[in-house]
C-alpha positions, 0 to 999 in steps of 0.5 A: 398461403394468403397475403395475412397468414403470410405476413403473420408468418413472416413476424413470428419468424422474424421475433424467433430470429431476434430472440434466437439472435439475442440469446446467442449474442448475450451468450457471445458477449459473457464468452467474449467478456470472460476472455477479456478479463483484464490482468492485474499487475501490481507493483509494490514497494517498501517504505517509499513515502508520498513525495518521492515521485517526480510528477507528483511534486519531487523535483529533486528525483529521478522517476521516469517510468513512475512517471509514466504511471501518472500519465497514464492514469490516476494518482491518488495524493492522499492514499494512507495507511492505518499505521502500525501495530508492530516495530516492523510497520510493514508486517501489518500493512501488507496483512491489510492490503492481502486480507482487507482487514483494518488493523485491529481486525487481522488474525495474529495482531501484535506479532512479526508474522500476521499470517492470514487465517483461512477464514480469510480470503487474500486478494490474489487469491480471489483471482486465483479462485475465478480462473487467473494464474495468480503470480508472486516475486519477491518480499512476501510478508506475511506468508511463509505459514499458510496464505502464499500457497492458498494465493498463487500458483505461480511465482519465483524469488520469493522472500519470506523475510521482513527484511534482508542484511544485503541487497546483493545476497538474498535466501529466496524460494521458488514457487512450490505446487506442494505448498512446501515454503520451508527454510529449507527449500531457500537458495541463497543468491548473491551477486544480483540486486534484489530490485533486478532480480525480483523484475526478472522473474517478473518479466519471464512470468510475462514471456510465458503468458504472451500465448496464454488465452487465461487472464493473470493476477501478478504481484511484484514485491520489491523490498525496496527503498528500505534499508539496506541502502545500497543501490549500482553505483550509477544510480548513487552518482546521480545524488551528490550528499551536498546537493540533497535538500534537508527536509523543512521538518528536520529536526536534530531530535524529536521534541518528546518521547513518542514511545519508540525513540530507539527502534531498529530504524531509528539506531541507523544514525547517531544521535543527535541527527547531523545535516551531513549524515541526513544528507547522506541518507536521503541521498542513498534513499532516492538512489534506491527510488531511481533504481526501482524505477528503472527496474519498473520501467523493464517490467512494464517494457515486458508487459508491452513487448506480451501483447497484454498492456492494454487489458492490464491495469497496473496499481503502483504503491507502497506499504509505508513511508520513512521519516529520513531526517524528519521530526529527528527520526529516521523510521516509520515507528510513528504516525506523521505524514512522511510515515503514512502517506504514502503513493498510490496510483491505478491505470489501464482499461477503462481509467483515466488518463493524468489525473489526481483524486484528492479523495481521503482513502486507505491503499486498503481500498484497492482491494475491492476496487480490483475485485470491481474492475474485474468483475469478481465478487467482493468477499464479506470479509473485505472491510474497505471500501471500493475506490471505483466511483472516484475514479470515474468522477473526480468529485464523488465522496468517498471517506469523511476521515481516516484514522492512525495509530501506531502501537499503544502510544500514538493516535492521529485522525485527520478529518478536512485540512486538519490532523490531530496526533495524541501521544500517551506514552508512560503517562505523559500526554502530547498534542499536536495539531496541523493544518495539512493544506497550509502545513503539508510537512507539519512543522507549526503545532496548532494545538496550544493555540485558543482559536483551535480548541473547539477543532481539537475538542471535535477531532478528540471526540472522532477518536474516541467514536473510531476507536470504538467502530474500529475495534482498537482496543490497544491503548489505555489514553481516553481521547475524550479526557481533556485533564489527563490521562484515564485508563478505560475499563475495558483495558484491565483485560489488555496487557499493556507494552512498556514504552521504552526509555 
């Protein structure tokens, strides 16, 4: 062979080996990627508000492992939810977050159960379809009929109830392969917390996949901090009633009707509200926090010990705040900040470390942000947004506004420092407006004062603009109309709930 022929061969040899060499790394790399998969683990409380977490702002609380949470990756300090469009303000925001539906959208509105139709699909769901153990403990709600079986395939200490009577006695399920979550298959369990018990059956769902080469999708439902309020006395003697600060927004009473004075929540303590009984209630609140926490911190101990933690990203939120004394209310049959805003924080691969994104967002979010950063197909249904560029850049935009309801009676939007609330609850109409950078706990009504009317002129106008986009058709106030109450004429059709007295 001659010196040319010789060097062409050498060239074509040379191309056939890198494109051979290409394609069997590109076929490495998607075997390699589909092994690195990152597991999911998420921790999700019940009616913990914004500010009841040490690093980001509470002094006064006890939240080492949430803590931890925070440094290792980003907080989001204005995460909300929708509101709600039943008493039990949890059904709803958890149906939100599983199916990614706003809250006028998800099947069932306007009762207790908001199962999720199969036209759905559920987040851990999913994941469960694109090769994960999808792993469930604890409050599940909705679920009983329809999407928990569809959703995991793995789980234990199930709660298919709202709410429990005891936190030391609990009629829990087991994960069932035949999808059978009847009553009947309840065991009742006595004698251990329902924030200890739920991170067991999480820590040993951990054990097992120390060996295990699939990735895993597990959600932690703790039904805590909601009442009852009771918590191990070691947590309670860490809070002295006299100690507790009483919130700046305090209230012996709510200044007006707002639809839902005597709720369930609201019964919790006498009327007028006392300093000492708030105290006193705050107090066994945070107790039940800190308790949590510790439960957290096992469960994030277990993680490590799997070898798992560093492809793991955690999301830690809640589904709802609780007023605790504020505004003269106790529950979350309202729409101020204490009821809405709520924590939210996301670590792991990839992530930022101690940072905070100050970007308007839904917990609802989160959704296709895991679909994104697992590299999964976000289903149509999903009517949320990806929080995954805020993430990575600090200042991209992400929502213009967001907007709140709670039943037929109450409307909010908040757009920039401002948060318009309208009220129309048995034909008396109520404004308020607050400057939420100047006035986080709103306590200063803005809404009587002249320099504002054009803000509330522009803030009545986005209402009506969402209530339109959004499909909210469960309230007969016409933001739009500044001389009184007008019933919209696509309302005839809608049967209108009675506020009570």
């Amino acid at each position: 062979m001659n010196q040319k022929k010789s060097t062409r061969f050498l060239a074509r040899s040379t191309i056939v080996l890198l494109l051979f060499t290409l394609v069997t790394t590109d076929s490495f790399a998607e075997t390699k990627i589909e092994k690195e998969k990152p597991n999911v683990l998420f921790l999700f409380t019940d009616d913990q508000c914004y500010d009841t977490i040490r690093a980001l702002g509470n002094e006064h609380i006890h939240t080492p492992n949430i803590d931890r949470l925070v440094s290792r990756g980003v907080a989001f300090t204005n995460a909300y939810i929708m509101g709600g469009s039943s008493p039990a303000v949890c059904a709803p925001s958890r149906a939100s977050l599983f199916s990614g539906l706003t809250l006028w959208n998800v099947e069932n509105q306007g009762k207790w159960d908001y199962n999720i139709s199969e036209n759905n699909k559920t987040l851990p769901q999913v994941f469960l379809e694109n090769g994960y153990v999808s792993f469930g403990t604890g409050k599940n709600e909705p679920g009983r009929e329809g999407h928990f079986a569809r959703s995991f395939n793995a789980g234990d200490k199930i709660l298919f109830y709202g709410m429990t009577k005891d936190q030391y006695k609990l009629p829990l399920s087991t994960y069932s392969p035949t999808g059978d979550y009847s009553k009947e298959t309840e065991v009742m369990h006595s004698g251990e917390h329902s924030s200890k018990i739920y991170a067991d059956a999480c820590i040993e769902f951990l054990k097992e996949q120390t060996e295990s080469k699939a990735p895993f999708f597990a959600y932690v439902s703790f039904q805590t901090p909601h009442d009852p309020r009771q918590s191990p006395e070691e947590y309670r003697e860490m809070y002295k009633n006299e100690e507790m600060q009483l919130p700046s927004s305090f209230k012996p009473k709510h200044p007006f009707n707002n639809g839902m004075l005597r709720a369930r929540d609201e019964n919790l303590s006498g009327f007028p509200r006392k300093p000492k009984k708030v105290r006193a209630e705050i107090a066994s609140y945070y107790a039940m926090v800190t308790h949590t926490d510790a439960q957290i911190g096992r469960i994030l101990e277990a993680l490590k010990a799997s070898g798992k933690e560093d492809n793991t990203i955690i999301v830690f939120a809640s589904d709802n705040g609780l007023a605790v004394g504020k505004h003269g209310l106790m529950g979350k049959q309202n729409i101020y900040d204490h009821s809405v805003h709520v924590p939210m924080i996301i670590s792991g691969p990839g992530i930022p470390k101690n940072e905070k994104r100050e970007q308007l967002c839904y917990i609802y979010d989160i959704y296709p942000t895991l679909c994104e950063q697992a590299g999964l197909k976000v289903p149509e249904t999903v009517q949320f947004t990806s929080l995954n560029k805020v993430i990575g850049d600090p200042k991209a935009s992400h929502r213009d506004h967001l907007y709140f309801a709670f039943m037929s009676w109450q409307r909010a939007v908040r757009k920039g420092n401002y948060k318009l609330i309208e009220y129309c609850v048995k034909e008396q109409r109520h404004t308020q407006l607050f400057d939420l950078i100047k006035d986080p706990q709103e306590t200063t009504n803005l809404a009587s004062s002249p320099e504002y009317a054009n803000t509330i002129s522009e803030l009545r106008t986005l209402l009506e603009t969402e209530r339109v986009s959004l499909n909210d058709g469960n309230t007969p106030y016409d933001f739009t109309n500044q001389q009184g109450v007008e019933f919209w004429k696509t309302y005839n059709s809608v049967k209108q709930t009675t506020a009570p007295q």
